[in-house]
Each structure stands twice: as C-alpha cells, then as structure tokens.
N, C-alpha and C positions, 0 to 999 in steps of 0.2 A: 531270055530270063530263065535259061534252064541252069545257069550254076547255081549250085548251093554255095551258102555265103554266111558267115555272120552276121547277124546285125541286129541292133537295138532296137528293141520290142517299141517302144513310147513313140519316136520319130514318126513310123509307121501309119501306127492307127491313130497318131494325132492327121498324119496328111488326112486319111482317111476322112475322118468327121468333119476334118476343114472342105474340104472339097462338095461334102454333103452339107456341110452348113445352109446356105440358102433356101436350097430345096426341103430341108429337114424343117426350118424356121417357116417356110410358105405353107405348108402343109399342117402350122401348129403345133409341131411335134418338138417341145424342151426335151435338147441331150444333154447330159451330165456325164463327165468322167471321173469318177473316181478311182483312181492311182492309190492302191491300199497298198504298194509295194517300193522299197529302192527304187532311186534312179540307176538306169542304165540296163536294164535286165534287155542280156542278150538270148537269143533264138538261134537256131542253124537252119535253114531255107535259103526259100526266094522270096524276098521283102513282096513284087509283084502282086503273087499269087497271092499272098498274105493281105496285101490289101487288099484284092478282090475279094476273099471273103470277109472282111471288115465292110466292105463299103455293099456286100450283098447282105450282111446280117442285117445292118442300120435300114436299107431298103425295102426288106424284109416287113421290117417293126413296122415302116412309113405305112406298109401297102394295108396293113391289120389295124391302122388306126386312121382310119380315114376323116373321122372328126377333131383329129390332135389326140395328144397325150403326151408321156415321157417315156423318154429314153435311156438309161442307165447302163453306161459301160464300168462293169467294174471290174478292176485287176488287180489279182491277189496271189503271190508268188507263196508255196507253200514248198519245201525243201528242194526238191531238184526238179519242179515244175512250177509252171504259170496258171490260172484258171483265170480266164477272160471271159467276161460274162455278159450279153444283152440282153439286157430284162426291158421290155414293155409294157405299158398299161392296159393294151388290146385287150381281146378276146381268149387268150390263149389257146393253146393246142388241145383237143381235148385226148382223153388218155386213150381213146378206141383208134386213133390214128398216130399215135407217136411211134409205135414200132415202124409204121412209113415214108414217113417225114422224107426223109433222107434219099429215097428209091428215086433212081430217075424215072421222069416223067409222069410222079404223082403227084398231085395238084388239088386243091381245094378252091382254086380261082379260077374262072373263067376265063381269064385272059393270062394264066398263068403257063408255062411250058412244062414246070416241074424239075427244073433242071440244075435254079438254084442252090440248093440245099443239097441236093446230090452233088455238083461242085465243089460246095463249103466242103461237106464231110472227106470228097477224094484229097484237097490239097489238105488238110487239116490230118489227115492220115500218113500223107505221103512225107509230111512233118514228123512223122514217129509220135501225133497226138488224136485224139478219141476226140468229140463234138455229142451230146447229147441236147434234147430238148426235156424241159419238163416247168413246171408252174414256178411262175416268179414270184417272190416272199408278199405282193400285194397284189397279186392276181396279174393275169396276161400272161406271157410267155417269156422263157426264160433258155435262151440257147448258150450254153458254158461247153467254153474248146478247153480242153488240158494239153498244154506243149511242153515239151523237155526245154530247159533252160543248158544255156552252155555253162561250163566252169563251175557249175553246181555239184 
C-alpha cells in the first residue's frame, strides 16, 4: 500500500462506515454523513492508510460513548482543500489535554495504547494535511483533517 495514487475521496470513507456499520449500530451510536461537497473530490495518497484513519476516528467516537450517541461525518471541500470532520456527542476533549492528543502513547483510557491518534495525525500528514481536535458545535469532540484536493 505504499504507492501514492489518486483517488476519490467518497468510495473510501463510505467502505469505511460500512464496514463499521454494525458495530457502530450495537454500540447505539447513529452515524450520519453529510457530503456538503461535489461528487467525485479526489485526494493523492493511499486510499489504505486513509481508511485506517477513517475507521480509527469512527472508533475513536464508539470508545467516548459508551452509552450511544451520534456520529456526524461531515465533508466540506473549500477551494483547494477538503475538511472532513467527526463530530460526537461524547464527552469531549478537554482543552488542558488537546496539545497531546496526538503524541504517541498518550492515553486517557485504560486499556488504551495511545497510538491511535498519533497514527491518524502521521498518515493525515504524510498526505500534505494537518488533523486537529477541538469542541464540536453541540458538545463532544470534534476531530477535522484538512487534505489538498487534486486538480484544485
């Protein structure tokens, strides 16, 4: 999975949620995607690693809401980039740990490694794009990747 490739952003992280669908659905947790952009918005990567960080963010959300909630992937192409967004209903991040988030092997879970999120951030980089955390517009957390779009 190490060439870089074009390819269509939507394909992707629909496998993604499909794949999670069940376990997302057992867990209580409604996902929604909201596609606020054209079809067909391409990326340059590895479709791969791009789903792994899709299918770690959505797991992410699962692990922060252990009673249910929602899920909200929203994707919103603004001139020569994408901003993809997982918003959940959880607890959110609080602001004295978001400069860490990212670090490997920091954790705020018990049975956590800490390794995810430092993952997300390397291939989301290695994309030529930035990943931040911060409060989502109804509380919970809120993880938004910015990727270069091709042909933009």
């Amino acid at each position: 999975d190490g060439q870089l490739q074009e390819f269509e952003l939507r394909p992707v992280l629909e496998r993604s949620l499909e794949i999670l669908r069940v376990e997302l659905s057992r867990s209580r947790i409604e996902t929604r995607l909201a596609w606020e952009g054209e079809e067909g918005l391409r990326i340059k990567g590895r479709p791969q690693a791009m789903h792994h960080v899709f299918l770690n963010l959505a797991l992410n959300a699962r692990n922060f809401m252990p009673e249910g909630g929602k899920l909200t992937i929203r994707v919103l192409p603004r001139r020569s980039q994408v901003r993809i967004s997982f918003e959940d209903t959880g607890p959110g991040v609080p602001k004295a740990i978001r400069s860490r988030i990212f670090d490997a092997f920091f954790t705020t879970r018990p049975e956590g490694t800490g390794l995810g999120l430092a993952f997300v951030e390397r291939i989301v980089t290695e994309h030529g794009g930035s990943v931040k955390v911060a409060a989502a517009p109804g509380g919970g957390a809120a993880f938004e990747i910015q990727l270069p779009l091709v042909g933009s």
